[in-house]
MIZA-533752 format. One record per atom (N, C-alpha, C, O): residue in one letter; x, y, z. Coordinates in steps of 0.001 Angstrom, whole numbers, padded with zeros to 6 digits, always signed. Each point is the difference from the previous one (the first is absolute). Layout:
N
AXYZ...
END
This chain:
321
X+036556+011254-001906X-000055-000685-001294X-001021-001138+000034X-000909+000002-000830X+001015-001045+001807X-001122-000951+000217X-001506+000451-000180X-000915-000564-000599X+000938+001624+001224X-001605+000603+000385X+000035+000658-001155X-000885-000496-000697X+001208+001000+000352X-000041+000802-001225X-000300-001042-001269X-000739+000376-000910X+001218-001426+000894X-000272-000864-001103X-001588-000542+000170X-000766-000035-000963X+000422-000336+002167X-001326-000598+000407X-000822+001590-000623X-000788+000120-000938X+001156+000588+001565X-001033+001593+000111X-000504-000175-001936X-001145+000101-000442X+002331-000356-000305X-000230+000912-001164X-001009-001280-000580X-000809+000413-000831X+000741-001492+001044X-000997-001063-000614X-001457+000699+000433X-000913-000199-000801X+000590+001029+002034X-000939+000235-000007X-000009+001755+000536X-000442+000346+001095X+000869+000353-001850X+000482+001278+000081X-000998+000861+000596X+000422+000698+000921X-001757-000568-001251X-001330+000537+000065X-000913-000032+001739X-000730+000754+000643X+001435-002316-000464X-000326-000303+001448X+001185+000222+000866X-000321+000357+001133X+001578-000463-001334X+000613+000829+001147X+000007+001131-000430X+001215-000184-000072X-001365+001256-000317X-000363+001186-000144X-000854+000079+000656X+000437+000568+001002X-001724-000820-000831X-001052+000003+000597X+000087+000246+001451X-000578+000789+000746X+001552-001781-000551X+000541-000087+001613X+000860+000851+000260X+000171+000311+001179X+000462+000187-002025X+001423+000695+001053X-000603+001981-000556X+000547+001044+000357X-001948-001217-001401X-000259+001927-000380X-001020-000165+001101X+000229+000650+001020X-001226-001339-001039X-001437+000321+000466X+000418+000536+001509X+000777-000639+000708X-001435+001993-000264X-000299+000387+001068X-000067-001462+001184X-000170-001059-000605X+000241+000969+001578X+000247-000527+001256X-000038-001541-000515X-000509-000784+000801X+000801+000445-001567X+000794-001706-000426X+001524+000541-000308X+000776-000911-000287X-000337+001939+000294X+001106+000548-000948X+000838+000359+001306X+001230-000034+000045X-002200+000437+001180X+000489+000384+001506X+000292-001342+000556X+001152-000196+000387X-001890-000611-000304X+000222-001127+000464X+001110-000305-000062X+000921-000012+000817X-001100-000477-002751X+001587-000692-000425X+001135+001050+000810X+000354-000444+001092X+000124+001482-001401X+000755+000672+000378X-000155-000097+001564X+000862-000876+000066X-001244+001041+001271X+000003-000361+001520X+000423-001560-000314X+000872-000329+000805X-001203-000738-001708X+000910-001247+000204X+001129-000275-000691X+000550-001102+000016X-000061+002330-000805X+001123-000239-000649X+001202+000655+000618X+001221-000031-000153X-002313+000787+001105X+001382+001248+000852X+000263+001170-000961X+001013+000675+000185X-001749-000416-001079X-000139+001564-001128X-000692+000794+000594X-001185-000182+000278X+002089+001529+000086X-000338+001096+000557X-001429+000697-000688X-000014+000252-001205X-001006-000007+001948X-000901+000229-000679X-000495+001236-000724X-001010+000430-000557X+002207-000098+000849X+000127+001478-001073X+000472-000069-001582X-000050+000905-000834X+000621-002532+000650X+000612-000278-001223X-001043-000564-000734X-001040-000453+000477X+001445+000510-001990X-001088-000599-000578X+000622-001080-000867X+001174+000076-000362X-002004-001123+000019X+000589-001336-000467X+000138-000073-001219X-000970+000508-000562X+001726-000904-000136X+000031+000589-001540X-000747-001114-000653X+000473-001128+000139X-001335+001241-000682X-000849-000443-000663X+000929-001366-001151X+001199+000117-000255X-001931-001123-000199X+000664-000667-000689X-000383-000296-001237X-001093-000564-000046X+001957+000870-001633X-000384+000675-001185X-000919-000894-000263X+000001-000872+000869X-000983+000661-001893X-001267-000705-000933X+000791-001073-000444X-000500-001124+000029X+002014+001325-000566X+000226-001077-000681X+002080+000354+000350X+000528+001112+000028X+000040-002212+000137X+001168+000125+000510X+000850+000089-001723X-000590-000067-001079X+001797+000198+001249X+000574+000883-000976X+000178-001755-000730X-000383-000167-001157X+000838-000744+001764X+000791-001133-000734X-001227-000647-000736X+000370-000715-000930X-001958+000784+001124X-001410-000357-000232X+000491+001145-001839X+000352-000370-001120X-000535+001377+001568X-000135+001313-001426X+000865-000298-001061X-000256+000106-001199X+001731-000645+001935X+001355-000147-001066X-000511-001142-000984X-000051+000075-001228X-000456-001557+002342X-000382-001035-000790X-001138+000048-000946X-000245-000925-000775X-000396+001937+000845X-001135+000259-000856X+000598+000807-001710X-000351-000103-001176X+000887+000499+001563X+000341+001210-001296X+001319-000736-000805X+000798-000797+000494X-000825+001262-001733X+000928-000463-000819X+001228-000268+000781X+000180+000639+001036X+000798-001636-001480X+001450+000091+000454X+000890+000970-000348X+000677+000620+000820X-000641-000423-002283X+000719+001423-000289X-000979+001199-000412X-000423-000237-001131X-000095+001444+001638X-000323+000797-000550X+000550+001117+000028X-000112+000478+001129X+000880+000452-002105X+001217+000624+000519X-000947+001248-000378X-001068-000014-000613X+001846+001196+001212X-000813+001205+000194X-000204+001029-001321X+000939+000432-000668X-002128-000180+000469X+000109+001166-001705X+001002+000582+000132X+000576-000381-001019X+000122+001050+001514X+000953+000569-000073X+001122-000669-000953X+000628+000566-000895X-000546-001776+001269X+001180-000712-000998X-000783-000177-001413X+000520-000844-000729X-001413+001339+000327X-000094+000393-001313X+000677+000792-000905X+000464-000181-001125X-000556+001585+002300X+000679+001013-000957X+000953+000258+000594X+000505+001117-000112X+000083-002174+001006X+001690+000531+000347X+000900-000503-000301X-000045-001150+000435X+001352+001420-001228X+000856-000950-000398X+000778-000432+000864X+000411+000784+000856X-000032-002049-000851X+000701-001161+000782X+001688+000485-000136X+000691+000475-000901X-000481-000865+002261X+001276+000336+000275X+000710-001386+000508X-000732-000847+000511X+002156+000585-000635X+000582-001076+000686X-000181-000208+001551X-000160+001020+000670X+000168-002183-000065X+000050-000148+001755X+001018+000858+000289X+000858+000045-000881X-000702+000547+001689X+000724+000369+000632X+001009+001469-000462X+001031+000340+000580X-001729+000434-001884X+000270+001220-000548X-000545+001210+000624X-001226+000102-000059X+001945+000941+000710X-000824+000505+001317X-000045+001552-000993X+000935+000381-000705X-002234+000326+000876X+000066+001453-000482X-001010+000077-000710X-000821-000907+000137X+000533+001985-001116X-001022+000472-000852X-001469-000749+000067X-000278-000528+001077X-000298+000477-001722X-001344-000274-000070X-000127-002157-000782X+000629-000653-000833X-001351+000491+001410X-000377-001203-000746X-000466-001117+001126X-000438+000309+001108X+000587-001494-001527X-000260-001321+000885X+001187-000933+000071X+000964+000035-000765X-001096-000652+001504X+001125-001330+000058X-000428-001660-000763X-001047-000623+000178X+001955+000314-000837X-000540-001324-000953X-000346-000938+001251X+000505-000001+001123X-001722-000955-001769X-000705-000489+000957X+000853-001268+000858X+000840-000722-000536X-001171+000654+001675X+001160-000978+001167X-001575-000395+001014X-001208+000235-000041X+001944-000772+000668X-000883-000484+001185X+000394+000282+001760X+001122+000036+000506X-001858+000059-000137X-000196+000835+001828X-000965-000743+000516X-001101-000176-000520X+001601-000423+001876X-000890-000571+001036X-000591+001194+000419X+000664+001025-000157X-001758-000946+000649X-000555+000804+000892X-000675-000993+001077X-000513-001109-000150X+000773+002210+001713X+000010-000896+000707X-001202+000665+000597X+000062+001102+000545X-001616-002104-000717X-001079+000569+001208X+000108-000099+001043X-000129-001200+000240X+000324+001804+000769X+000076+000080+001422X-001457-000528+000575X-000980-000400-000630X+001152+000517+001804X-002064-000546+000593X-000308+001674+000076X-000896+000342-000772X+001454+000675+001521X-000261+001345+000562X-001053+000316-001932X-001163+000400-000047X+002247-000814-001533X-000536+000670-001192X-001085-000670-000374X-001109+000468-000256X+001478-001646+000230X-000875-001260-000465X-001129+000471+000560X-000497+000907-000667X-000286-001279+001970X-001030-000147+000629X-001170+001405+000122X-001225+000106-000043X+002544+000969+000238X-000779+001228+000431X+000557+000830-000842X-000692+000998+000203X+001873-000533-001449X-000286+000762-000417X+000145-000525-001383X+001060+000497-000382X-001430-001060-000358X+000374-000644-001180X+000148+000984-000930X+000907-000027-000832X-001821+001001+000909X+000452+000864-001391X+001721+000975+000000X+000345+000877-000793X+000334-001375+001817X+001011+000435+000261X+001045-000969-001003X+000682+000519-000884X-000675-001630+001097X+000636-001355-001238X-000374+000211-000904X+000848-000003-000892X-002298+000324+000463X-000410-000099-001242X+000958+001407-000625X+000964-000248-000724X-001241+001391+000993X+000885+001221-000193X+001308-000245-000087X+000639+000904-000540X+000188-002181+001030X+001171+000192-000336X-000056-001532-001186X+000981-000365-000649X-001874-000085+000624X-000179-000995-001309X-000186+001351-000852X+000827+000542-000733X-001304-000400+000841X-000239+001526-001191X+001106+000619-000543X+000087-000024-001228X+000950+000682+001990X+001390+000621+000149X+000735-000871-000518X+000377+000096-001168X-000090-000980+001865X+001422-000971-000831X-001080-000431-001378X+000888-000254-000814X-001362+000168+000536X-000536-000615-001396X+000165+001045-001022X+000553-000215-001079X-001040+001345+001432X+000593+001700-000695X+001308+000207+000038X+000489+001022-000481X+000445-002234+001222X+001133+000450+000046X+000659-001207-000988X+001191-000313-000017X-002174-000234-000731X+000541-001178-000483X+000339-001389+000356X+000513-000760-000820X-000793+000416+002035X-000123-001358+000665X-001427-000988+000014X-001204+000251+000033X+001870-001272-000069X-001184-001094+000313X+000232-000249+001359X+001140+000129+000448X-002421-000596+000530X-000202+000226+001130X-000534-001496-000048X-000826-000594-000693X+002072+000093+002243X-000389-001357+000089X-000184-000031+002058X+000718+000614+000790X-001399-001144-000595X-000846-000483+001802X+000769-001225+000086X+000356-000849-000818X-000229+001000+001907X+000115-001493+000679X-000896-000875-000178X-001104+000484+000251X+001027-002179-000754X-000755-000580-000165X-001429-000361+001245X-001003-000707-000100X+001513+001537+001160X-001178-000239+000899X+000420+001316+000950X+001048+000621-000178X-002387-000172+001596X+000093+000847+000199X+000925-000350+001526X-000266-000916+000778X+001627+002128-000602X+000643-000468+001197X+000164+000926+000728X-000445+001123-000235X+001209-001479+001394X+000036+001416+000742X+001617+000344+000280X+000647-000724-000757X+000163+001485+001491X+001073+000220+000000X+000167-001107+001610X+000614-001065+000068X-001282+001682+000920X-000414-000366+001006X+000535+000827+001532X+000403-000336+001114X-000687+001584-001861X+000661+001328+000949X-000557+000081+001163X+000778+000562+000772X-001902-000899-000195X-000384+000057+001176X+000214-001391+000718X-000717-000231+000973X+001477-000547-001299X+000175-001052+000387X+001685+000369+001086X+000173-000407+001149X+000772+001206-001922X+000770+000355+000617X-000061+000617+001270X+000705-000281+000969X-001829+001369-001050X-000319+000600+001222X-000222-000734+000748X+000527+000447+001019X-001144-001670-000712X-000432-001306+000724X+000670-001128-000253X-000655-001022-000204X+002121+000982+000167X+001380-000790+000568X-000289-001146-000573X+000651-001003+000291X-002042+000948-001526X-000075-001387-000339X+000845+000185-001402X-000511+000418-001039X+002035-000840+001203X+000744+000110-001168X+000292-001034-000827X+000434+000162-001140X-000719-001583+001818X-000481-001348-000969X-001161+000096-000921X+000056-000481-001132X-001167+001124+001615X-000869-000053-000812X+000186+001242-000610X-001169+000357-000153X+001815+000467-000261X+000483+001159-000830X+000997-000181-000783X+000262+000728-000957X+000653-002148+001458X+000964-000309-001296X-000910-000855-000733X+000331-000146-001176X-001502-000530+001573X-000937-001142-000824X-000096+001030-001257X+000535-000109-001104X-001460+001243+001651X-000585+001139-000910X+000985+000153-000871X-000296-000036-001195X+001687+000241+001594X+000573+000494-000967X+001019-001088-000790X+000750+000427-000878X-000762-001631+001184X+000377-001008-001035X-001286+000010-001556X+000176+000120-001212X-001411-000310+002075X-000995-000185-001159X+000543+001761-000924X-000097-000250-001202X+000387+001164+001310X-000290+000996-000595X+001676-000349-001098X+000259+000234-001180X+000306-000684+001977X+001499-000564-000844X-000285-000724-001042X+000487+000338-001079X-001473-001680+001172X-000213-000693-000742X-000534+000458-000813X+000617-000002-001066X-002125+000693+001061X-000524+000758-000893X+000088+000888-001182X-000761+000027-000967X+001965+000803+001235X+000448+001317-000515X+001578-000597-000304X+000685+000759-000684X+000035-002177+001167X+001460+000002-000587X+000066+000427-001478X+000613+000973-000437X-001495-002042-000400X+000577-000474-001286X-000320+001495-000956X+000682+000283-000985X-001930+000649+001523X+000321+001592-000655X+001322+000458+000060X+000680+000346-000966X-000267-000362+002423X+000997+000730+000505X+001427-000769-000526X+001071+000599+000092X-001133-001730-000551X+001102-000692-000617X+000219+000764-001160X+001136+000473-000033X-001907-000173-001007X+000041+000080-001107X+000146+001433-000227X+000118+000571-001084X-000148+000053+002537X+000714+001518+000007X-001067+001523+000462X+000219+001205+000116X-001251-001987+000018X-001325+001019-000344X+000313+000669+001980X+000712-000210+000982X-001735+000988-001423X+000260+000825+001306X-001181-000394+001220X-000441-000969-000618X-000282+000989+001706X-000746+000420+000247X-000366+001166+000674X+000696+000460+000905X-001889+000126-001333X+000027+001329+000897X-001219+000285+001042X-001066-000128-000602X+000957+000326+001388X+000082+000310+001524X-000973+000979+000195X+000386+001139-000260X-001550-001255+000647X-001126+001170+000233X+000063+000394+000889X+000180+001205-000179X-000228-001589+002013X+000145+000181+000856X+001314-000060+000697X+000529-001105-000119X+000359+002236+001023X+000922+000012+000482X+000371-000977+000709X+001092-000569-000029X-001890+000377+000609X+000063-001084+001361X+000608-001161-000743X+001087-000393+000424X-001474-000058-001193X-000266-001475-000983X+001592+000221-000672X+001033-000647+000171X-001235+001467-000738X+001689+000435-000293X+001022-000131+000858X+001045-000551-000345X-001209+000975+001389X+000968-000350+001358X+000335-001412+000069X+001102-000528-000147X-002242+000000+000397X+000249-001453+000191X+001242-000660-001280X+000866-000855+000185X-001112+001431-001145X+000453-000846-000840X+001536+000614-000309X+000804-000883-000301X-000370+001983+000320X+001431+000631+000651X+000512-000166+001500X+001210-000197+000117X-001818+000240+000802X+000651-000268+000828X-000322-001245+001185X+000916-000432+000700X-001979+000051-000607X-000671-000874+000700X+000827-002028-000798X+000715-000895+000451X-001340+001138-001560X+000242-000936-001000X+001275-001027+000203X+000125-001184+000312X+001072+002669-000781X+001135-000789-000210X+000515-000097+001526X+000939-000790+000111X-001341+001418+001102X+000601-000640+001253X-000734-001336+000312X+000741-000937+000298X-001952+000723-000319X-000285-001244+000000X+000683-001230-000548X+000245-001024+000638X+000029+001263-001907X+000459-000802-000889X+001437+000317-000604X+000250+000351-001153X+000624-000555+002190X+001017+001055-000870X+000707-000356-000989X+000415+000778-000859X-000185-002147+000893X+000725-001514-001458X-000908-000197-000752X+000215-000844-000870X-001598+001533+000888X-000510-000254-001318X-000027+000594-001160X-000529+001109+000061X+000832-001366-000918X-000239+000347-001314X-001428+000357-000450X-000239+001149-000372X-000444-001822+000387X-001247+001022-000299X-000792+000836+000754X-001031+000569-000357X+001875-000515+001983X-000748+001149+000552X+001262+001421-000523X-000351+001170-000154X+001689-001647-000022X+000620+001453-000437X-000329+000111-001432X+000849+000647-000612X-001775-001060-000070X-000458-000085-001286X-000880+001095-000045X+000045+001090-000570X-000965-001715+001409X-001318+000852+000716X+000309+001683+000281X-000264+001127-000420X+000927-001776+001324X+000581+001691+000813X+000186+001472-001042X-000453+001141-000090X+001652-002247-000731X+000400+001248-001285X-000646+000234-001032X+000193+001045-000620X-001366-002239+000098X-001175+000658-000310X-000600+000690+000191X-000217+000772-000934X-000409-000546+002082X-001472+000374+000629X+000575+002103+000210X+000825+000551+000729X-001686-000088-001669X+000139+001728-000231X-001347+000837-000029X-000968-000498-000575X+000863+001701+001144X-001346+000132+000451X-000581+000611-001682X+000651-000179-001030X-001351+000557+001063X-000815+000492-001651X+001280+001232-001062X+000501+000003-001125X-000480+000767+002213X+001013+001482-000047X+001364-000717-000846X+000487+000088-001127X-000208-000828+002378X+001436-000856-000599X+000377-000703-001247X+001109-000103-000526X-001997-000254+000246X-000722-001158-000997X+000707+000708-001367X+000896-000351-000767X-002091+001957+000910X-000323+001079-001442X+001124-000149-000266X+000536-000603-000930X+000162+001587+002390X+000951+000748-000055X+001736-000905-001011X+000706+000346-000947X-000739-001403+001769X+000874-000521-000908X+000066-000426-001212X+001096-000390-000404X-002138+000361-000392X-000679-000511-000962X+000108+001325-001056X+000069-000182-001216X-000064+001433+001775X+000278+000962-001085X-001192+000209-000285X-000035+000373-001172X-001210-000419+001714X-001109+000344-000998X-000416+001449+000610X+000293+000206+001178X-001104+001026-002076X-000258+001051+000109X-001374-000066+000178X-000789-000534-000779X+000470+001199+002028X-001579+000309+000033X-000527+000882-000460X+000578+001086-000058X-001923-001264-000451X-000498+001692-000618X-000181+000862+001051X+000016-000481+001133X-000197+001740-001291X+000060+000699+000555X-001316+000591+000775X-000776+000595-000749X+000389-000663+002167X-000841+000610+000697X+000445+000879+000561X-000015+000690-001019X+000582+000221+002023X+000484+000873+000338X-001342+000223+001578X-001020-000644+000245X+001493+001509+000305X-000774+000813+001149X+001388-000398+001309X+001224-000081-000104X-002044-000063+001099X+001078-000550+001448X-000400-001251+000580X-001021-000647-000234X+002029+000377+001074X-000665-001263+000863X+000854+000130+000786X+001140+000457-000085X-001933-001037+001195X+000785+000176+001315X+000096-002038+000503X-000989-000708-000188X+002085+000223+000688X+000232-001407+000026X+000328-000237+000962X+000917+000532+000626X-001553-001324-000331X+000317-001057+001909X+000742-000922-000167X-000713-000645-000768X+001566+000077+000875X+000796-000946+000130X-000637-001336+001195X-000353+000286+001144X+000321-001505-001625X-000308-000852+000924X+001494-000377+000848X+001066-000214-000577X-001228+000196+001760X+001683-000737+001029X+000304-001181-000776X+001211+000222-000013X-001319-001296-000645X+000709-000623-000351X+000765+000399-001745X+000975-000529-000535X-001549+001236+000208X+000153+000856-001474X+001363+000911+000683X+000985+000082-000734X-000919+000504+001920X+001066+001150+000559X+001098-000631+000023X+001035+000351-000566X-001291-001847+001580X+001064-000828+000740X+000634-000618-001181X+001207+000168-000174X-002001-000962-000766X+000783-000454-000681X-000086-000096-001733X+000643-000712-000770X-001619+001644+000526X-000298+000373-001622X+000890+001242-000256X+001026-000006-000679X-001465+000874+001200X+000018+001284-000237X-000638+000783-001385X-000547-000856-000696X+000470+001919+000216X-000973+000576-000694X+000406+001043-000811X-000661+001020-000197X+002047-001340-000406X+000712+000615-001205X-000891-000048-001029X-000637+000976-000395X+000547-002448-000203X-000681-000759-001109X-001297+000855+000007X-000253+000566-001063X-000678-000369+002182X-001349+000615-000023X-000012+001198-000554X-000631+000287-001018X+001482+000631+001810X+000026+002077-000133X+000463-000095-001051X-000593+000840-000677X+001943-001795-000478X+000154+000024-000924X-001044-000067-001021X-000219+000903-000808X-000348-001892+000871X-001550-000444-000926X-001103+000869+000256X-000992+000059-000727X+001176+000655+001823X-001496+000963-000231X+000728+001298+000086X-000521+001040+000404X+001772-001160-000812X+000719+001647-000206X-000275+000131-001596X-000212+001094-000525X+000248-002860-000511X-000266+000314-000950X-001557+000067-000604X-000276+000083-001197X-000625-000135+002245X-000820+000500-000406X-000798+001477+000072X-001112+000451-000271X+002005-000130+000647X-000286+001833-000027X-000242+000227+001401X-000169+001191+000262X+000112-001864+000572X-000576+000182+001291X+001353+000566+001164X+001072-000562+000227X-001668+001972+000405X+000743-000043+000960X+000300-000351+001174X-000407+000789+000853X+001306-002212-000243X-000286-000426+000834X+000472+000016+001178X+001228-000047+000080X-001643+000084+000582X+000072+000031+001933X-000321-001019+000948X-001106-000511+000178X+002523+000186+000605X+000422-001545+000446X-000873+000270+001389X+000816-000411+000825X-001798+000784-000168X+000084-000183+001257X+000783-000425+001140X-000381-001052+000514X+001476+001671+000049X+000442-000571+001196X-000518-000256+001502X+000557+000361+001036X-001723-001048-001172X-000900-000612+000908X-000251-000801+000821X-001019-000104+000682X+002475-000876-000704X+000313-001042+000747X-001275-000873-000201X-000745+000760-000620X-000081-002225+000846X-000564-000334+000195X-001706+000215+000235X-000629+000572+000890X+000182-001352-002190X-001717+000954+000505X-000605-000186+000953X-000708+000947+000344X+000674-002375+000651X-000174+000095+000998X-000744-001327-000180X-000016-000834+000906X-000604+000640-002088X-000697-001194-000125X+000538-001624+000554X-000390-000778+000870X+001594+000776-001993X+001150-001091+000574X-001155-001262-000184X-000483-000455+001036X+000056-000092-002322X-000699-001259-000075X-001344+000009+000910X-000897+000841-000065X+000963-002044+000989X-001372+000252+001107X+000450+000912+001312X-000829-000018+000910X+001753+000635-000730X+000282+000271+001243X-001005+001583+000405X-000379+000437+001086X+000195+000115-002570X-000657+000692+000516X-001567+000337-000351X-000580+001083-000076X+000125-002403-000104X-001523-000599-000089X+000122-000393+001124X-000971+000550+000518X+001542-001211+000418X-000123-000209+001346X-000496+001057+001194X+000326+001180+000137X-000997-001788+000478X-000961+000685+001108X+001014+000918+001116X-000304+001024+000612X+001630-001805-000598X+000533+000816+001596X+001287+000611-001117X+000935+000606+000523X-000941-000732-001532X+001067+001038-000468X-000383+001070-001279X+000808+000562-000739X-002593-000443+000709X+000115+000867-000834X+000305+001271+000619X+000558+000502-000975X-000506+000387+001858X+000212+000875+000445X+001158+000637-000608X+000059+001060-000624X+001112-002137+001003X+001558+000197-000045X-000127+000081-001551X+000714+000936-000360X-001301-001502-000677X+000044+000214-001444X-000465+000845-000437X+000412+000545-001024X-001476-000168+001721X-000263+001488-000430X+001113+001163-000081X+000372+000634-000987X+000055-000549+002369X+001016+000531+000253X+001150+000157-000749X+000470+001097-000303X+000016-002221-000018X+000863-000228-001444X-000560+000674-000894X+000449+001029-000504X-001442-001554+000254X-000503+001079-001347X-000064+001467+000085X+000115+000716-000995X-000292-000285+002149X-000697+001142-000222X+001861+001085+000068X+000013+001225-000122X+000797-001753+000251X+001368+000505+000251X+000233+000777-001225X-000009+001221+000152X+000266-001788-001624X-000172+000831-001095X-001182-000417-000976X-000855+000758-000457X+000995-002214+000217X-000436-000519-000701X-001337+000204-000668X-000148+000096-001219X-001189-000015+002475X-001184+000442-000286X-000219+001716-000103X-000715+000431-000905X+001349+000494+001851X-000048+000894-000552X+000217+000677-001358X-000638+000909-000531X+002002-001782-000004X+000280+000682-001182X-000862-000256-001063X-000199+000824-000892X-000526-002350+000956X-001194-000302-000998X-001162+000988+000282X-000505+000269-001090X-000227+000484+002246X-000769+000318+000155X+000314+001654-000879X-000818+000568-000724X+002207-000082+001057X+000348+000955-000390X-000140+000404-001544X-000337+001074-000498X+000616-001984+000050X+000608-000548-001641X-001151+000510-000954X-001076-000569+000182X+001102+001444-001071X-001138+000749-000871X-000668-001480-001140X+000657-001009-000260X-001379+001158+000007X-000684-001107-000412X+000242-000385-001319X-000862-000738-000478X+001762+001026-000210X+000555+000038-000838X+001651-000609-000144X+000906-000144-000821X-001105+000012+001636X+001159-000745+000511X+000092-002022+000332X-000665-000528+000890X+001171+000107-001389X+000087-001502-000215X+000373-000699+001237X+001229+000074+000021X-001603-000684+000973X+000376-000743+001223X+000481-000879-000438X-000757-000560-000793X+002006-000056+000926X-000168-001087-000420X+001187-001032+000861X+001058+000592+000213X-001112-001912+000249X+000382-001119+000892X+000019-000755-000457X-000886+000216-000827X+001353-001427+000571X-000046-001499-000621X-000253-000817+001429X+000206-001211-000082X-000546+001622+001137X-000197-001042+000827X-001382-000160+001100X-000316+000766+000909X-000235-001807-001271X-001486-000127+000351X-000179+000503+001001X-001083+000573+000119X+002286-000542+001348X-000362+000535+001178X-000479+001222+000084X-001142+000394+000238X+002316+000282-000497X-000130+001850-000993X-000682+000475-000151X-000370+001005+000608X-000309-001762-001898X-001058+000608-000667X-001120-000443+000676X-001085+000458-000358X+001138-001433+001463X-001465-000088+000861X+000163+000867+000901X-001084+000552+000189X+002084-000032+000643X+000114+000789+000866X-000509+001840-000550X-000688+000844+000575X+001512-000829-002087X-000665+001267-000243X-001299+000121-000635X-000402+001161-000081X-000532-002263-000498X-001356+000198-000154X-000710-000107+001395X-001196+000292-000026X+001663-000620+001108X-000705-000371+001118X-000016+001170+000994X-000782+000178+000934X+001970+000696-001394X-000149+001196+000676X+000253+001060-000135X+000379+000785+000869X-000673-000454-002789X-000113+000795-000372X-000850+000178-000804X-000856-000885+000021X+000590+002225-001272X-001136-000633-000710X+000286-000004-001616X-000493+000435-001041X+001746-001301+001561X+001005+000027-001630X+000030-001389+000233X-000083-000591+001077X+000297-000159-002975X+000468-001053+000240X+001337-000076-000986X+000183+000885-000836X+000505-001716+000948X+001701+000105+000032X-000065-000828-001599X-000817-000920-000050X+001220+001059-000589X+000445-000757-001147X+001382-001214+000076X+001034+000249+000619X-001190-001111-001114X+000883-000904-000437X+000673+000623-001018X-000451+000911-000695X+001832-001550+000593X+001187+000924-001515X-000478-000536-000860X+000260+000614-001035X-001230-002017+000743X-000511-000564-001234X-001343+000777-001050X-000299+000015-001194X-000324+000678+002717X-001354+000548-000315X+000900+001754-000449X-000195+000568-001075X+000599-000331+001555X+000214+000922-000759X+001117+000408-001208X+000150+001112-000508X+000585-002356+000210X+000264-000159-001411X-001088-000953-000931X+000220+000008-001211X-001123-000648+001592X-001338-000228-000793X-000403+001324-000344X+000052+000182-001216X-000458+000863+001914X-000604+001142-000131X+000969+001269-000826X-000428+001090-000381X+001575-001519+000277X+000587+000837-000623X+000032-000706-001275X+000586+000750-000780X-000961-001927+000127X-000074-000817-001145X-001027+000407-000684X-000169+000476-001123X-000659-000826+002246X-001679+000462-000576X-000242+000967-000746X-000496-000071-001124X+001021+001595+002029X+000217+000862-000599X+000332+000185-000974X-000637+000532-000909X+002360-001177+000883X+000285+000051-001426X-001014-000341-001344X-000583+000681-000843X+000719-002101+001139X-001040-000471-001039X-000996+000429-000516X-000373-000174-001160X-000211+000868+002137X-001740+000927-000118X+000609+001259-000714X-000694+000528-000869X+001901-000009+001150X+000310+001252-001196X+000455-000240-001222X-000063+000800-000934X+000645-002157+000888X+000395-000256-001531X-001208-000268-000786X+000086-000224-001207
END
């Protein structure tokens, strides 16, 4: 998150450093990145830069010609009367994949919501756990309390792009803090995109074909993925859970020099075969940055987010009406 904030002020020049042929080797031999991996590039413009630029409410054509339905009326065709939703940028969406937020600014706004950010950009502080520094991971996550209470007072939801980030805030969260009130505030807020729809009653238009879905380990352990196969069962799509255990990626562990081997390995158990297998017509799709770096990195598919491909099933719509 630190580096990532410095990187995106000058986006063009660390790019420079971590794509260009043998500056790109370098960095990677001093970062300990296996040099078979490749560094994911960092976007032109970060997602919380795009949000602050563009109108505050612009709700999607679609709510032109669709008639409005009450919050919380689940079935037939229409939208939900307009409410408000945190959305939460992660660093993994923010920095490197922004058009992934923007796609679900897109979605909940077609779904009838106003879309509100945290007043500044934060992090959950998930790799901080891995490295036993858990003072400075409750810091992270007081500021994200403060930030996001007074939405979450007033009932609004936030929803959750990345699994990992979600974890933290179901299960990480409230053991830290277990007498607080606004971290079990937090907790029972915080729902990944799927969850969000799904309770909300809203109907997607209809795309149809297959998709085949990876599950991220913290999405298995402690999300699970009813809410998802439900929401893309209603979009015509036939879907298929991968039972793949782990892609192998696991955050940096398997950008690392002495354990990409073993991640490969992971991957290659079901996970990458079945993408390689998968007719091209067929929808990949993961909500979790590791995932989907592991299967563009070693395959020659890239994995969709659940936001990007209910944007794309909107689009559609819209473009046929």
């Amino acid at each position: 998150h630190v580096w990532s904030r410095i990187a995106a002020r000058i986006p063009r020049v660390a790019n420079f450093f971590n794509q260009t042929p043998l500056l790109r080797d370098a960095a990677k031999a001093i970062a300990g990145i296996a040099r078979q991996r490749r560094i994911p590039p960092y976007a032109s413009q970060t997602f919380l830069d795009w949000f602050a630029k563009r109108a505050s409410v612009r709700l999607h054509p679609a709510l032109a010609r669709l008639p409005p339905r009450p919050l919380g009326e689940g079935g037939g065709e229409g939208v939900l009367s307009t409410s408000q939703v945190v959305l939460w940028a992660d660093t993994f969406t923010n920095y490197f994949h922004p058009e992934i937020a923007r796609a679900a600014v897109e979605v909940l706004e077609a779904a009838g919501y106003e879309v509100q950010l945290p007043a500044t950009g934060l992090c959950c502080g998930r790799p901080l756990y891995d490295h036993g520094r858990l003072n400075e991971a409750k810091r992270y996550l007081r500021q994200i309390m403060a930030a996001v209470g007074p939405s979450l007072a007033g009932g609004a939801s936030i929803v959750v792009l990345e699994p990992s980030c979600l974890a933290v805030f179901r299960d990480e969260l409230p053991n830290l803090f277990p007498q607080d009130e606004e971290a079990r505030r937090l907790s029972e807020a915080a729902v990944t995109l799927a969850e969000f729809l799904e309770r909300s009653g809203w109907t997607p238009p209809r795309l149809e074909g297959s998709a085949l879905v990876h599950l991220h380990c913290h999405q298995k352990a402690v999300i699970g993925a009813r809410a998802d196969v439900a929401l893309l069962s209603k979009l015509g799509l036939g879907v298929k859970v991968l039972d793949s255990g782990c892609c192998g990626m696991a955050g940096a562990f398997g950008f690392e020099r002495a354990h990409y081997d073993v991640s490969m390995q992971i991957g290659e158990r079901v996970l990458l075969p079945a993408v390689r297998a998968a007719p091209l017509d067929t929808l990949i799709i993961s909500d979790g940055f590791s995932c989907r770096e592991q299967i563009a990195q070693a395959t020659n598919r890239r994995a969709l987010h659940l936001a990007e491909v209910l944007q794309t099933a909107l689009r559609g719509s819209v473009t046929r009406g």
